[in-house]
C-alpha positions in Angstrom: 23.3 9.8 -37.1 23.4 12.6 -39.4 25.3 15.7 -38.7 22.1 17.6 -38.8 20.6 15.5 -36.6 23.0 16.0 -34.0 22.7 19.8 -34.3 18.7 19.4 -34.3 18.9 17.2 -31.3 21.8 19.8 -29.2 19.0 22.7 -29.9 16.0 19.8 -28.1 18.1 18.9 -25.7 18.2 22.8 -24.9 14.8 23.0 -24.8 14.5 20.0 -22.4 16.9 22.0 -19.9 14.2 24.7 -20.2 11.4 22.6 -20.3 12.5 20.6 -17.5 12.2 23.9 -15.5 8.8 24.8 -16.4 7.1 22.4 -14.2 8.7 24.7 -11.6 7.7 27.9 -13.3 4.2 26.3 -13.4 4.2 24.7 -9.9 4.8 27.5 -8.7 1.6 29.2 -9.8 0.0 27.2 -7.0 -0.6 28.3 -3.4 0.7 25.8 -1.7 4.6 24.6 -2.3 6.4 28.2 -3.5 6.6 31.2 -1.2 6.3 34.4 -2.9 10.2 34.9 -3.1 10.8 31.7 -4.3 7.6 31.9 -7.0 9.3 35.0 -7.9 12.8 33.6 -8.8 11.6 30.7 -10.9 9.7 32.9 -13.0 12.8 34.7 -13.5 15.0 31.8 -13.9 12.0 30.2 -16.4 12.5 33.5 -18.5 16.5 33.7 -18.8 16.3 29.5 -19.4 13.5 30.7 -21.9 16.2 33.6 -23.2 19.2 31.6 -24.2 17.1 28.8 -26.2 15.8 31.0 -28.2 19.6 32.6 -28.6 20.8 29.3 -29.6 17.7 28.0 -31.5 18.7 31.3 -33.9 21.8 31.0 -33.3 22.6 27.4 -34.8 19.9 27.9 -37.5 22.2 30.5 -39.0 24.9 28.1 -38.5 24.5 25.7 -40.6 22.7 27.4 -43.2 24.6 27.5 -46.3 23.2 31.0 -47.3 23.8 32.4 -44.4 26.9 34.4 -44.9 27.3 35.7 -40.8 31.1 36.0 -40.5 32.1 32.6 -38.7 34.0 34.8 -36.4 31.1 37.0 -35.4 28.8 34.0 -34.9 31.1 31.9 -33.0 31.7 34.7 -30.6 28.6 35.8 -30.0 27.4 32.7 -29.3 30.7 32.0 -26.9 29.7 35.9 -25.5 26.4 34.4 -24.5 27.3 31.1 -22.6 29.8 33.6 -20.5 26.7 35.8 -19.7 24.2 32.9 -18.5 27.3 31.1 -16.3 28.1 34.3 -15.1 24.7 36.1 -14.1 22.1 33.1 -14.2 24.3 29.9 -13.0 26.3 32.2 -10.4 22.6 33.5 -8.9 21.5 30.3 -9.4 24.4 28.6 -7.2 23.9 31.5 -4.5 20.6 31.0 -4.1 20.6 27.3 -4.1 23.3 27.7 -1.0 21.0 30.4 0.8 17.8 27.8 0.2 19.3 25.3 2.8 18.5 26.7 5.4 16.0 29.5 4.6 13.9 28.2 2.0 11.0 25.7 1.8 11.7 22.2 1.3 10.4 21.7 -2.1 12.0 24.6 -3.3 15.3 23.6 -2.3 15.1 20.2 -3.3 13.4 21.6 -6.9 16.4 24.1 -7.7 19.1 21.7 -6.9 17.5 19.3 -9.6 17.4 22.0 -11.7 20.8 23.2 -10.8 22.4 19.8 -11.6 20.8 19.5 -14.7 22.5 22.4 -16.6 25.3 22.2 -15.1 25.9 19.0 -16.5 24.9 20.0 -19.6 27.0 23.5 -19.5 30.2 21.2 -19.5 28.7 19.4 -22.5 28.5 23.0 -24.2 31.7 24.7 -23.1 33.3 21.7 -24.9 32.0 22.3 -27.6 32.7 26.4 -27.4 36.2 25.5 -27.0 36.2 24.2 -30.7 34.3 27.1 -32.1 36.6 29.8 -30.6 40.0 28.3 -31.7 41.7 31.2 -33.6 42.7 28.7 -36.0 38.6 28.7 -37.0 38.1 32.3 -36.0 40.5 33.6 -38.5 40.1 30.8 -41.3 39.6 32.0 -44.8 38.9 28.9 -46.6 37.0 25.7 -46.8 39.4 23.2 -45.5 39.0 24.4 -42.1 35.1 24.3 -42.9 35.6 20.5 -43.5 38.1 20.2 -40.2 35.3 22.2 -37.9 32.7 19.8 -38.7 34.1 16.8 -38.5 35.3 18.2 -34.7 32.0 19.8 -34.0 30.7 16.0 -35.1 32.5 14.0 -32.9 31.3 16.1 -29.5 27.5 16.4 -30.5 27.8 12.8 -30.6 29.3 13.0 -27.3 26.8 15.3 -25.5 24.0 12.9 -26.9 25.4 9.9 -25.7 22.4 7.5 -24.0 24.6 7.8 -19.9 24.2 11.3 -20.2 20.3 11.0 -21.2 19.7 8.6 -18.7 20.8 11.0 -16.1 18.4 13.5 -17.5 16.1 11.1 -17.3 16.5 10.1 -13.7 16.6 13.4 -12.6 13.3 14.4 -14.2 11.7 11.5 -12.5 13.0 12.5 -9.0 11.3 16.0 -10.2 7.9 14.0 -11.0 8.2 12.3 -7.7 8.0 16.1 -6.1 5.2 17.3 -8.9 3.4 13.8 -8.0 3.2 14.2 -4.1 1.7 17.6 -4.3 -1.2 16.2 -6.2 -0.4 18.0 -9.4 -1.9 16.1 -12.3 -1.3 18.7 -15.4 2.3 19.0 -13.7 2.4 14.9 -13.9 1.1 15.2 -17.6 3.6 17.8 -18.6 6.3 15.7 -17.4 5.2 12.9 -19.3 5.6 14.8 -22.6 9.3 15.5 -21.7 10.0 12.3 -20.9 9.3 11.7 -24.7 11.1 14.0 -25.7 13.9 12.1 -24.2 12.7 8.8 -25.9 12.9 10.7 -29.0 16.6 11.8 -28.6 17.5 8.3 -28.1 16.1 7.2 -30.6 17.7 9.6 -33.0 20.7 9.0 -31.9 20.5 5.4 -33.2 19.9 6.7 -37.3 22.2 6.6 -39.4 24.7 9.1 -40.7 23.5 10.7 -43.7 26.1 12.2 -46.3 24.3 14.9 -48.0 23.6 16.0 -44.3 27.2 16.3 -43.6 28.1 18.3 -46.4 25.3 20.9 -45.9 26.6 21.6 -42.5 30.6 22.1 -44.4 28.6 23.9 -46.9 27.2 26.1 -44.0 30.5 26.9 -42.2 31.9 27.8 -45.5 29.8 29.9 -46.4 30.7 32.0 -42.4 34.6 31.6 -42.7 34.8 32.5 -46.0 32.9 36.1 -44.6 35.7 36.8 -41.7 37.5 39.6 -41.8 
């Protein structure tokens, strides 16, 4: 699987964290399921969810684009800066209210959030991995190519790793305990919604059995040159 690929396929599976949360932002349109509170909060959690993916869709386009010339260190922190914000206001909220929802909250709003909840949380780990490699100072300060070459062939290795087919099948279980909720409230555009993620998911898998490309590779080095060479 090309290099490419794999940053292609971190963005989608991104927008499957978001888009596994707008059958909730859409379910809860409906009268019956959501109270107001709780139809409140997953519009706001479907708009910060909304919020970061199109951070990092920008983001990772300027990454690897060779005339891009973003200082590496200003990009790498800013994107670091931004995971920090969402753990810190959304997932912390997030973890708060799933606790209060117990006890005080409808059944299918508990049970919805904790899905949710265990879904990018899971796939938080997957990125906090990877910001670990970004923010070494030995990258943040580079000046040259050869640490271009080193980044991407780290940065390779745990794309791979966050794509790997256990951690989509987990996705993938989870979003059909979610369908199971959509499909006992009688909600058929919820049910076909679903569907279309669940190809998403197909799709990642399936990309993840191409082949590595070479001329992919080196236009992701070419990229991350083009940043380090711009620190200060």
């Amino acid at each position: 699987m090309s290099f490419v690929s794999l940053k292609k396929n971190f963005l989608s599976l991104i927008v499957f964290c978001c888009l596994a949360m707008n059958p909730l932002h859409m379910y809860a349109g409906q009268e019956a399921g959501f109270r107001c509170d709780e139809r409140e909060y997953i519009y706001a959690l479907a708009n910060e969810i909304e919020g970061i993916v199109d951070f990092f869709q920008a983001s990772i386009a300027k990454f690897i684009d060779p005339a891009d010339h973003t200082p590496y260190k200003k990009l790498a922190l800013s994107m670091s800066d931004k995971v920090t914000e969402f753990e810190q206001r959304v997932m912390m909220s997030l973890a708060a209210q799933l606790a209060a929802a117990k006890t005080g909250n409808s059944p299918v709003f508990y049970k919805s959030l904790g899905l949710v909840s265990e879904i990018l949380n899971e796939f938080l780990i997957k990125i906090n991995e990877l910001r670990v490699i970004l923010i070494k100072p030995e990258y943040l300060n580079a000046h040259d190519g050869v640490k271009a070459i080193k980044l991407g062939k780290e940065l390779e290795g745990h794309c791979k790793d966050l794509l790997d087919g256990k951690l989509l099948a987990k996705f993938e279980c989870k979003l059909d305990q979610i369908f199971k909720l959509v499909s006992a409230a009688g909600e058929q555009t919820l049910s076909e919604r679903l569907s279309e993620i669940k190809m998403l998911l197909q799709n990642l898998k399936s990309a993840s059995m191409q082949k590595k490309g070479g001329n992919n590779e080196l236009r992701v080095v070419n990229g991350i040159t083009a940043k380090i060479r711009h620190n200060k």
